[in-house]
C-alpha positions as CSV (number, residue, x, y, z in Angstrom):
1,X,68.1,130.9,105.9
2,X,67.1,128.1,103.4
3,X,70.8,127.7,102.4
4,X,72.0,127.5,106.0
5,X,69.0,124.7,106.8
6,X,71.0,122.7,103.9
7,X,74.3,123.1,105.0
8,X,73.2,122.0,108.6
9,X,71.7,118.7,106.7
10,X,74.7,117.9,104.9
11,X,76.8,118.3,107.7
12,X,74.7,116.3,110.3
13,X,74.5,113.6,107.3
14,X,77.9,113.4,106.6
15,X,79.1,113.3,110.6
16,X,76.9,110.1,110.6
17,X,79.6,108.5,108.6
18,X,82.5,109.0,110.8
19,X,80.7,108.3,113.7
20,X,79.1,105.6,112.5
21,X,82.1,103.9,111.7
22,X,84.7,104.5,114.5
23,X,80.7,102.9,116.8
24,X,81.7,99.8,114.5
25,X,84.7,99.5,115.0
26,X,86.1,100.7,118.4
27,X,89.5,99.8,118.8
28,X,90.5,102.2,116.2
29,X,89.2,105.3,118.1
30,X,92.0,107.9,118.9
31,X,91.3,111.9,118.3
32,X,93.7,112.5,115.9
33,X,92.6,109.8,113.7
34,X,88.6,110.6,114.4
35,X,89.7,114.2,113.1
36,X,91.8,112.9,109.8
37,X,88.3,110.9,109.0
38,X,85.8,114.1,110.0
39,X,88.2,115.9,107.1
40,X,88.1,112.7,104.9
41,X,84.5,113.1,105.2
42,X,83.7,116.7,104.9
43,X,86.3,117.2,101.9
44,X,84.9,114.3,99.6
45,X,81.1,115.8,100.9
46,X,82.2,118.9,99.6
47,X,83.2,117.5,95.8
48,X,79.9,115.6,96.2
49,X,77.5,118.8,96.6
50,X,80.0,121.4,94.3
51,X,79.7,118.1,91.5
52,X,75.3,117.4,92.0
53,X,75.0,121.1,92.2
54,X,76.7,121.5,88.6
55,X,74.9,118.3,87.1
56,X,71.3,120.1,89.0
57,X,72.9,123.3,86.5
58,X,73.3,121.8,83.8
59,X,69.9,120.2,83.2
60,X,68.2,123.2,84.5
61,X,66.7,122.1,87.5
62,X,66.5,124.4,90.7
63,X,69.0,122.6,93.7
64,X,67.5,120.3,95.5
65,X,68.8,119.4,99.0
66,X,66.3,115.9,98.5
67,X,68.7,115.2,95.8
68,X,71.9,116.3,96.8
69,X,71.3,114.3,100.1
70,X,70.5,111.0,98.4
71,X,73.2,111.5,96.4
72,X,75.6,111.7,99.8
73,X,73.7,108.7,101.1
74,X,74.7,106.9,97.9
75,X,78.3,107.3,97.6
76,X,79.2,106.5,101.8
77,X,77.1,103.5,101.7
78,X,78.5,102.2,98.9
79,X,80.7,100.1,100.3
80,X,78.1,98.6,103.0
81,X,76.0,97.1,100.5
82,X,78.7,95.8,98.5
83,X,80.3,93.9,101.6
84,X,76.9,93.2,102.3
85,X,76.2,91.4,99.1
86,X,79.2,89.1,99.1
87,X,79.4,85.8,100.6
88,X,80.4,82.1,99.7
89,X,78.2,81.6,97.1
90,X,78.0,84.7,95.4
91,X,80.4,87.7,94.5
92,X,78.9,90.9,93.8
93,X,81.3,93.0,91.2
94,X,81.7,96.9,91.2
95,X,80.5,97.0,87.4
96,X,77.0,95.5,88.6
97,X,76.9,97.6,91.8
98,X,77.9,101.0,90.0
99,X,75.4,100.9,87.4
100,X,72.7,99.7,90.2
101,X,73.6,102.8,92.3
102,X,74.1,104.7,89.4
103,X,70.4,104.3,88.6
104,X,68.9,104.6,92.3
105,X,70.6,108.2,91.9
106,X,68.9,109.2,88.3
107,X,65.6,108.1,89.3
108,X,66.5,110.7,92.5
109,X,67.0,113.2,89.9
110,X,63.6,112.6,88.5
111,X,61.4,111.9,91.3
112,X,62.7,113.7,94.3
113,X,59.9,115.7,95.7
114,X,60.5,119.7,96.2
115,X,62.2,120.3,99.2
116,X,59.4,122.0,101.7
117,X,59.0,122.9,105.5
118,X,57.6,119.5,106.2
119,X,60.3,117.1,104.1
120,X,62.9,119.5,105.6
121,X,61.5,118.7,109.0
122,X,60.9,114.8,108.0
123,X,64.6,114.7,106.9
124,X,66.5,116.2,110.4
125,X,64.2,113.8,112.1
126,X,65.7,111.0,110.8
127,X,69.3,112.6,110.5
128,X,68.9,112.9,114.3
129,X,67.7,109.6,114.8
130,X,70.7,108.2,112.8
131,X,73.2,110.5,115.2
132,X,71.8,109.3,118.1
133,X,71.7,105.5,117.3
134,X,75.2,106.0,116.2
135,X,76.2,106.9,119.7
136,X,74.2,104.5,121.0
137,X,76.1,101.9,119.8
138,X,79.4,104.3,120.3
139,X,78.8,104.5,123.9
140,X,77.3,100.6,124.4
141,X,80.3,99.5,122.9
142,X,83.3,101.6,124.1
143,X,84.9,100.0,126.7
144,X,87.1,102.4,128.9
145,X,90.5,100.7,128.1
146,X,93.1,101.4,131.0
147,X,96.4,101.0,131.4
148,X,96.0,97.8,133.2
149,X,92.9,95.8,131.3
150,X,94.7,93.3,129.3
151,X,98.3,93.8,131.5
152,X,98.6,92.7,135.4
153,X,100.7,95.6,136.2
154,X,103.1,95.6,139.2
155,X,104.9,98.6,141.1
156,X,108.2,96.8,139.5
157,X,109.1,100.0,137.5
158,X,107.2,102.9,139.7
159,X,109.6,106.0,140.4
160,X,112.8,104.3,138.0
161,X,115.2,106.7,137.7
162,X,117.2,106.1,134.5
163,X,120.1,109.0,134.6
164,X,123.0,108.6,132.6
165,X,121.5,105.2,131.6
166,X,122.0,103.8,128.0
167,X,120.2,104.9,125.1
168,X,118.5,102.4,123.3
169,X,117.4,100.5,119.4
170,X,115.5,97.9,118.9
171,X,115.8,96.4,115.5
172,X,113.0,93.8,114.6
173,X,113.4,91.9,111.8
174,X,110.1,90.1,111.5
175,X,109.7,86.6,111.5
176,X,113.7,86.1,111.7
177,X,114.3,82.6,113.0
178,X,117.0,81.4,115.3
179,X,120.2,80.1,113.6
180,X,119.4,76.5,115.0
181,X,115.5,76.0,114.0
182,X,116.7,77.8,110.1
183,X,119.3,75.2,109.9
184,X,116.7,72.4,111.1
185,X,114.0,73.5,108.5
186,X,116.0,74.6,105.5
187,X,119.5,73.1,106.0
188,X,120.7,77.1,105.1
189,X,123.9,78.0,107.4
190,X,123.6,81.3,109.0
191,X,126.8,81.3,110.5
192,X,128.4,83.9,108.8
193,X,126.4,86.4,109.8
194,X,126.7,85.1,113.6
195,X,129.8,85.6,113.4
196,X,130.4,89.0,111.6
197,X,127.7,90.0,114.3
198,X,130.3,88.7,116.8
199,X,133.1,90.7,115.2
200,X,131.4,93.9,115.6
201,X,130.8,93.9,119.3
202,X,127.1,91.7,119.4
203,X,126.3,88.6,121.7
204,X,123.7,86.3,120.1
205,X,121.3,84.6,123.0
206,X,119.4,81.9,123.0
207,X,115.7,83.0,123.6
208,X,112.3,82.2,122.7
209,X,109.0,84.3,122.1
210,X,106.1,84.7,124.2
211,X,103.8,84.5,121.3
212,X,103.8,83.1,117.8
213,X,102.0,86.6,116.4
214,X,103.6,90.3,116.6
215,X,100.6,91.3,117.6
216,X,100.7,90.1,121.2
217,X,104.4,89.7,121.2
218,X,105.8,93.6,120.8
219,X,103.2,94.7,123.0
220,X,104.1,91.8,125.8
221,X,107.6,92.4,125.1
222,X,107.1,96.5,125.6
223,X,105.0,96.2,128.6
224,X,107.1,93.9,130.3
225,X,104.5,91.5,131.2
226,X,102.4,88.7,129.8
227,X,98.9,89.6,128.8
228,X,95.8,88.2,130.9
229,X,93.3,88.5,127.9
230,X,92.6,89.5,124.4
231,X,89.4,90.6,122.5
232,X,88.2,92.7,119.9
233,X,89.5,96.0,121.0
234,X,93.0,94.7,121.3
235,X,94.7,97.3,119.4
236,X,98.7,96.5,118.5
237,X,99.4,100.3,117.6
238,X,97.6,101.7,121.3
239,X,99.3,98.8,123.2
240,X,102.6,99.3,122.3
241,X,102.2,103.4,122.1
242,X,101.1,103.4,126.0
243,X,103.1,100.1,126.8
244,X,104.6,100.0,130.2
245,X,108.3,100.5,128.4
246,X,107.3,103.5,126.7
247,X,105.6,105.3,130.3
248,X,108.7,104.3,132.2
249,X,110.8,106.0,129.0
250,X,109.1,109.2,129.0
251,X,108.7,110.1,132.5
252,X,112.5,109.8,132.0
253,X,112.7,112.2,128.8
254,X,113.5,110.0,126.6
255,X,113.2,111.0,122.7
256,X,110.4,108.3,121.2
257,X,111.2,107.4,117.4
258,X,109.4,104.6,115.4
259,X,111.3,103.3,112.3
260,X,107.9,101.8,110.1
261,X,109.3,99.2,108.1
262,X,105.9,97.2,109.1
263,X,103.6,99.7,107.1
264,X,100.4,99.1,109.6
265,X,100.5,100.8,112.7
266,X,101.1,104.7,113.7
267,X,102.3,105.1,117.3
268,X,100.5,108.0,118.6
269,X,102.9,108.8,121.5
270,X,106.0,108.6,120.1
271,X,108.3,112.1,118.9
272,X,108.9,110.7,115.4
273,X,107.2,108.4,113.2
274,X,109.2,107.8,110.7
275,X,108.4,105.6,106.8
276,X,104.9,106.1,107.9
277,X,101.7,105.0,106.2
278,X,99.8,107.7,103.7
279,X,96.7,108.7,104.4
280,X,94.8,106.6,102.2
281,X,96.6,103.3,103.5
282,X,96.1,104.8,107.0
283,X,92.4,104.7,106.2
284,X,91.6,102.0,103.8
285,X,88.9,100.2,106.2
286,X,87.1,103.4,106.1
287,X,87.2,103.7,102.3
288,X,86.1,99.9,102.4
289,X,82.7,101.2,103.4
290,X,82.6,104.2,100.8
291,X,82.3,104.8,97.1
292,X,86.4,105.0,97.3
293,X,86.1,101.3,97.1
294,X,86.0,101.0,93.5
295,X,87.1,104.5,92.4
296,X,90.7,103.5,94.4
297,X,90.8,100.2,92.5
298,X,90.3,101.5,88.9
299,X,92.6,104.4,90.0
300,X,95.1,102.0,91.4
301,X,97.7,102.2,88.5
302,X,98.4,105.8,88.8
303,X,98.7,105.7,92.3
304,X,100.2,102.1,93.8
305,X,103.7,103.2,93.9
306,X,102.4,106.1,96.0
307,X,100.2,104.9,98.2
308,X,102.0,101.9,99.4
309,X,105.3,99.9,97.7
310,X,106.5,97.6,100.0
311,X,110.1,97.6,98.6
312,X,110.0,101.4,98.9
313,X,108.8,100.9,102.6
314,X,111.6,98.6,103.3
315,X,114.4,100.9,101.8
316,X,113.1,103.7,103.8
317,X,113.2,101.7,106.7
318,X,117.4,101.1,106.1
319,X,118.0,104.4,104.9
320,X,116.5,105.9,108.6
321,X,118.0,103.3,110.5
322,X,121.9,104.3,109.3
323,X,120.9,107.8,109.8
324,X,120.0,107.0,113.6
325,X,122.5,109.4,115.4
326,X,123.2,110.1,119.2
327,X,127.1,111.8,119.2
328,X,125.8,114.2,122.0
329,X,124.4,111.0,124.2
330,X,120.4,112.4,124.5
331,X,118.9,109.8,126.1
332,X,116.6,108.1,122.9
333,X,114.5,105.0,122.1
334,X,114.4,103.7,118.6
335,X,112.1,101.1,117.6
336,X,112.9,99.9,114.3
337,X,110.1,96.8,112.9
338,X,111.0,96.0,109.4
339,X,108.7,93.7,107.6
340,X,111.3,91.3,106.9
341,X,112.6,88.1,106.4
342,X,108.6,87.7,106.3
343,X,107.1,87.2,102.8
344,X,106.5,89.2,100.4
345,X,109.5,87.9,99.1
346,X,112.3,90.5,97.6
347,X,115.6,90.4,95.6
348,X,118.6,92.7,94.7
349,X,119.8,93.3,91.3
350,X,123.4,93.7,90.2
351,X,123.0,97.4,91.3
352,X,121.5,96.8,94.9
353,X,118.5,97.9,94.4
354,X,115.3,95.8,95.6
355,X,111.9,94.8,93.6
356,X,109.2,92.1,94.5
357,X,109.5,88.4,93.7
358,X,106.6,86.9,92.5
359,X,106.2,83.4,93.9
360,X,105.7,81.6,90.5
361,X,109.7,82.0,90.3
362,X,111.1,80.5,93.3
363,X,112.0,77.0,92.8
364,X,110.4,75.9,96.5
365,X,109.3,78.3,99.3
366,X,112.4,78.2,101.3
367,X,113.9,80.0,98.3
368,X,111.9,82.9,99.4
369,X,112.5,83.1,103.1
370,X,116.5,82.5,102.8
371,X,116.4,85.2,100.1
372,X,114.7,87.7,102.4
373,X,116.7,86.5,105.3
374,X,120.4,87.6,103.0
375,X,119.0,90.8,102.2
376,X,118.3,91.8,105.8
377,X,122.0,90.2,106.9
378,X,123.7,92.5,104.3
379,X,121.8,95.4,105.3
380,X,122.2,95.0,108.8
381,X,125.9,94.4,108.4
382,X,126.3,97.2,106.1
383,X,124.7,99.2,109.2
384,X,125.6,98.1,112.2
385,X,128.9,99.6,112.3
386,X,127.8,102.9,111.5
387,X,125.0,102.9,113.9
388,X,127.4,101.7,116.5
389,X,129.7,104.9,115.3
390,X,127.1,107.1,115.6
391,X,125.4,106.3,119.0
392,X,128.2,105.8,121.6
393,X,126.5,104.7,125.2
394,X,123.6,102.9,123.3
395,X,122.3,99.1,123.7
396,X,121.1,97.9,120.4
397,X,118.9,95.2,120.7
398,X,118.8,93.1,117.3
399,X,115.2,90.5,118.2
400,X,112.6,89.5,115.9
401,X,109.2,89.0,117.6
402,X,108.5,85.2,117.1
403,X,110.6,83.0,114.9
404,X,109.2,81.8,111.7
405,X,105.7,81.1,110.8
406,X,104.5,77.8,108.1
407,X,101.4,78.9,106.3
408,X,98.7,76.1,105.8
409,X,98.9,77.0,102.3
410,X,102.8,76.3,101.5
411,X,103.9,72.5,101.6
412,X,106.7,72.3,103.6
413,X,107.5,68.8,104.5
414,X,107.1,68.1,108.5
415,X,105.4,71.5,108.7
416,X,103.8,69.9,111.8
417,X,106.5,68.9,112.9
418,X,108.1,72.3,112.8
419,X,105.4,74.7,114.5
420,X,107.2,75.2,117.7
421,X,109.9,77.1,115.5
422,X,107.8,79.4,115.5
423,X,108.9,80.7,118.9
424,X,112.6,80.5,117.9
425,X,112.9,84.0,117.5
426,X,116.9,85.6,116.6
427,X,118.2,87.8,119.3
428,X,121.8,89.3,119.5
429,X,122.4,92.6,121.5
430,X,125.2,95.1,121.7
431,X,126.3,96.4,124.9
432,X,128.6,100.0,125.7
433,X,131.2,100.0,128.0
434,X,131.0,99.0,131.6
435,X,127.5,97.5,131.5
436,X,126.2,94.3,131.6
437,X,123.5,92.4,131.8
438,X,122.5,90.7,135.6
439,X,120.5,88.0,134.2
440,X,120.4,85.7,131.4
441,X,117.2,85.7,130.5
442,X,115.4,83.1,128.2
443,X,112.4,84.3,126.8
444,X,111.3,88.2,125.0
445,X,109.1,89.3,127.8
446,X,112.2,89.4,129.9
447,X,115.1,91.1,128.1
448,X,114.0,95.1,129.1
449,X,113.4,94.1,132.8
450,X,117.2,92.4,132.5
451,X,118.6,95.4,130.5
452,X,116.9,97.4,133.8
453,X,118.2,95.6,136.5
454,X,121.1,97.5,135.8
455,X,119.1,100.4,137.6
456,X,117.5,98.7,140.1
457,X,117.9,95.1,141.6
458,X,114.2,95.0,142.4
459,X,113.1,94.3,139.2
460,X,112.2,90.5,139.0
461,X,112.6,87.9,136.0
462,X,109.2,86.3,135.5
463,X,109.0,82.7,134.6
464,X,109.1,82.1,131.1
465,X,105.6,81.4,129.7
466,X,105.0,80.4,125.7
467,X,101.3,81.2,124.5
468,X,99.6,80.1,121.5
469,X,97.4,82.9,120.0
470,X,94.5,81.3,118.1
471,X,91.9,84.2,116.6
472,X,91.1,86.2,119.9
473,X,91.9,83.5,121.9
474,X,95.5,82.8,123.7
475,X,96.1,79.7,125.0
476,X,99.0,78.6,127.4
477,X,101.0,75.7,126.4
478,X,101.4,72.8,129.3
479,X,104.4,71.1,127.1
480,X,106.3,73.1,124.9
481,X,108.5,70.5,123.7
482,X,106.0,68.3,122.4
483,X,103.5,71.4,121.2
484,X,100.4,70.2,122.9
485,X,98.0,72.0,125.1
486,X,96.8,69.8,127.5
487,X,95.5,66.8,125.6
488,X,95.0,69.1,122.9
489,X,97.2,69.4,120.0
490,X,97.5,72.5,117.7
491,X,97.1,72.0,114.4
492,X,97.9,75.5,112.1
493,X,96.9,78.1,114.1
494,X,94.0,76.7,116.4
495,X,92.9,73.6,118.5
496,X,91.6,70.2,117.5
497,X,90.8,67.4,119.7
C-alpha cells in the first residue's frame, strides 16, 4: 500500500511539469506533442527515483519518498531558476547553480523528516494544489483557436472539386531575393540561372511578399488570405498544418508531404514529414526549464552532429526533393522550405560536399549570401529536370517567402535604403501541358487562388496588400515605394516617429 501511495506522488509530481509548461506556453499545445512530453517526463522521473533509490542503498538509509520527491522537484526546476536568475546585469553560470542545487539536495538527504501518514497527507495536498493551479492557468489561458480567428475566411473555395487537376511542389528557398533587388544590393548577376530556369520549361514573375517574416507569410500564402491579427498563440507550424490550402487539398485526397529543410516546425496534418527535427530539438524549450539544460550542453560534443547539423539538414532536404516521384499521377502536395540562401552561411568543397562558413572568413557579408544563393542554383538545376521527369501533370512552384532580410547588426551600406527588398521575393513556376494561368497575379497571397481559377472562375484575386510585421504587431504600409507607414517610418524591424 505504502509503495503504491509513492508511486501516486511521483506521478502527480512529475505530471505537474508537463502541464505546467504546455499552461505557459499555449500555442504549442497539440496531443501528440503533450504525449512525447508526458514520456519525456515519466522516462527521465523514472532514472531519477531508480538513481536516489541506489544512492538511499548505498549509504544505508531506508527510501524515503520526502527525498526522492525533492530530488524530482530539483532537477525539473532547474532550469526555472536559472532563467530566473539571469538578466542585464548579471549572468548566473551552470557551475554556480549545480553545486547550489547540488547542496539543497544533500542537506535533503540529511534532514528529510521520515515519511508518515500526516507528511504523506501534507505532501498530496500541495501536489493537488499545484495540479489545479496548473489548469487554472491552462484553462484561463487557452484560447479556443478556430479556423477563422486570425483568417477572414470566405465561401471562395467551399465544395472545389479538383479532379484530374495538377499535382503540385512548392519549393521555398528562404530568403531568396528577386533577380532585380540582388543585382541592386550586391551588383551579383543572376541571370544565368534565369535563364537555365527558362530552358527547362519555368516562367520567372515578377511578385512581391505579403510579409517581410516566414512566419506570417507561408501561412498567408497557404490560407489564401491576409491575416486580420497576430498574438502570442500565433503558431507557424498549426497555421500552415490547418491552412485553408491544405483543407481544400485533403477533402480532395491529396497525399500531404513536407520536405524540412527549415529544421523548426512539424506539420501535424500532413502524410509525410520528411528531414524532420529529433526529439530533443523538437523539445529544447521544455529542456530549457529542466536539469537537461546544462547536462545537454556539457554533452553537446558527442551529440551535435546528431541532434541537429544544419548542413546535414540541408542535404537531406535535396536528396528528398530529387526523389519526389509521381509517374502514376496521384494527386500530391509537396511543400519543400529549405533554409537557404538565409545565413548560416555554407560552401562546397572540390568534392560537393557542404560544411559551415564561419563568418570571420568572408571578406564582406554579401560574400555569404551570393555563396548560399550559388549553392541553391546548382542544386536546383541539378534537380529540376529530374523532378520534372518524375512528376508529369505537376505545377512546381519555385517562391521564397519574402526577399532578403538586412540585420541591424551587418553594415551594409544604404541598408535603409534597401528594406523594401525585403518583399522582393524570387518566384518562377512550371506549368504541364494545356494549363495556364487566368491571372497574373502580383503578390504571394495570390498565386494558389490563380493556379485555382483553373477550376473555378469564382475565385477572386484580392488586392495586393504589403504588411510590416514588427514583434506581434503587423502593420499595413500606406506607401510602399517610399517604405513609410503613414507619417511613420520603419527603421529595422519596428516604428519610430
Amino acid at each position: 500500500m505504502k509503495k503504491l501511495q509513492n508511486i501516486i506522488l511521483y506521478s502527480i509530481l512529475l505530471l505537474h511539469f508537463p502541464v505546467f509548461y504546455t499552461s505557459n506556453n499555449i500555442s504549442e499545445l497539440s496531443m501528440p506533442s503533450f504525449i512525447e512530453l508526458l514520456g519525456i517526463t515519466f522516462v527521465i522521473g523514472f532514472i531519477i527515483i531508480i538513481t536516489i533509490s541506489i544512492i538511499l542503498r548505498v549509504i544505508k538509509k531506508p527510501i524515503n519518498p520526502i527525498i526522492v520527491l525533492i530530488g524530482i522537484f530539483l532537477f525539473f526546476s532547474y532550469g526555472i531558476f536559472y532563467q530566473g536568475l539571469i538578466n542585464e546585469e548579471s549572468h548566473v553560470r551552470h557551475i554556480v547553480l549545480l553545486p547550489i542545487f547540488a547542496m539543497v539536495f544533500l542537506v535533503a538527504l540529511k534532514y528529510s523528516p521520515k515519511s508518515t501518514k500526516k507528511t504523506t497527507q501534507i505532501i498530496f495536498s500541495i501536489l493537488i494544489i499545484l495540479m489545479v493551479s496548473d489548469l487554472f492557468t491552462f484553462f484561463s489561458e487557452y484560447e479556443y483557436e478556430s479556423a477563422g480567428e486570425y483568417w477572414n475566411f470566405s465561401e471562395d473555395f467551399n465544395n472545389m472539386e479538383l479532379e484530374n487537376f495538377p499535382s503540385i511542389i512548392w519549393i521555398i528557398p528562404d530568403e531568396y531575393p528577386s533577380y532585380d533587388s540582388l543585382q541592386l544590393m550586391t551588383s551579383y548577376d543572376n541571370s544565368n540561372f534565369i535563364n537555365n530556369l527558362t530552358d527547362i520549361g519555368f516562367e520567372i514573375k515578377d511578385m512581391r511578399s505579403n510579409y517581410d517574416f516566414s512566419a506570417y507569410s507561408i501561412p498567408s500564402t497557404m490560407n489564401m488570405n491576409y491575416i486580420t491579427k497576430t498574438d502570442k498563440h500565433f503558431d507557424v507550424g498549426k497555421e500552415i498544418s490547418n491552412s485553408r490550402l491544405v483543407e481544400l487539398l485533403q477533402s480532395n485526397n491529396y497525399e500531404l508531404t513536407h520536405i524540412n529543410g527549415f529544421g523548426e516546425f512539424h506539420l501535424d496534418n500532413f502524410d509525410n514529414n520528411l528531414c524532420d527535427d529529433n526529439i530533443i530539438l523538437r523539445n529544447a524549450r521544455y529542456f530549457d526549464t529542466n536539469m537537461m539544460l546544462p547536462i545537454l550542453i556539457i554533452t553537446q560534443p558527442l551529440y551535435v552532429n546528431i541532434v541537429y547539423d544544419h548542413v546535414r539538414n540541408v542535404e537531406c532536404y535535396f536528396e528528398e526533393l530529387i526523389q519526389v516521384e509521381n509517374i502514376n499521377s496521384k494527386q500530391k502536395f509537396v511543400l519543400a522550405h529549405v533554409l537557404l540562401p538565409h545565413r548560416p552561411h555554407l560552401i562546397e568543397d572540390e568534392g560537393g560536399s557542404l560544411e559551415r562558413r564561419g563568418n570571420d572568413h568572408l571578406r564582406n557579408p554579401e560574400e555569404g549570401l551570393i555563396g548560399n544563393i550559388e549553392i541553391v542554383n546548382q542544386k536546383l538545376i541539378e534537380s529540376l529536370p529530374i523532378i520534372i521527369e518524375n512528376n508529369p501533370n505537376t505545377i512546381i512552384l519555385i517562391m521564397s517567402d519574402h526577399g532578403f532580410r538586412y540585420d541591424q547588426d551587418v553594415d551594409f551600406q544604404k541598408a535603409t535604403e534597401f528594406q523594401k527588398f525585403r518583399y522582393d521575393n524570387f518566384v518562377a513556376i512550371y506549368l504541364p501541358n494545356n494549363f495556364e494561368l487566368e491571372n497574373n497575379v502580383n503578390s504571394n497571397v495570390n498565386i494558389f487562388r490563380s493556379i485555382f481559377q483553373h477550376a473555378s472562375e469564382n475565385i477572386p484575386i484580392l488586392e495586393d496588400r504589403f504588411f510590416h510585421v514588427c514583434y506581434t504587431e503587423i502593420k499595413e504600409f500606406y506607401d510602399f515605394e517610399n517604405y513609410t507607414l503613414g507619417s511613420k517610418k520603419l527603421i529595422d524591424n519596428c516604428l519610430i516617429n
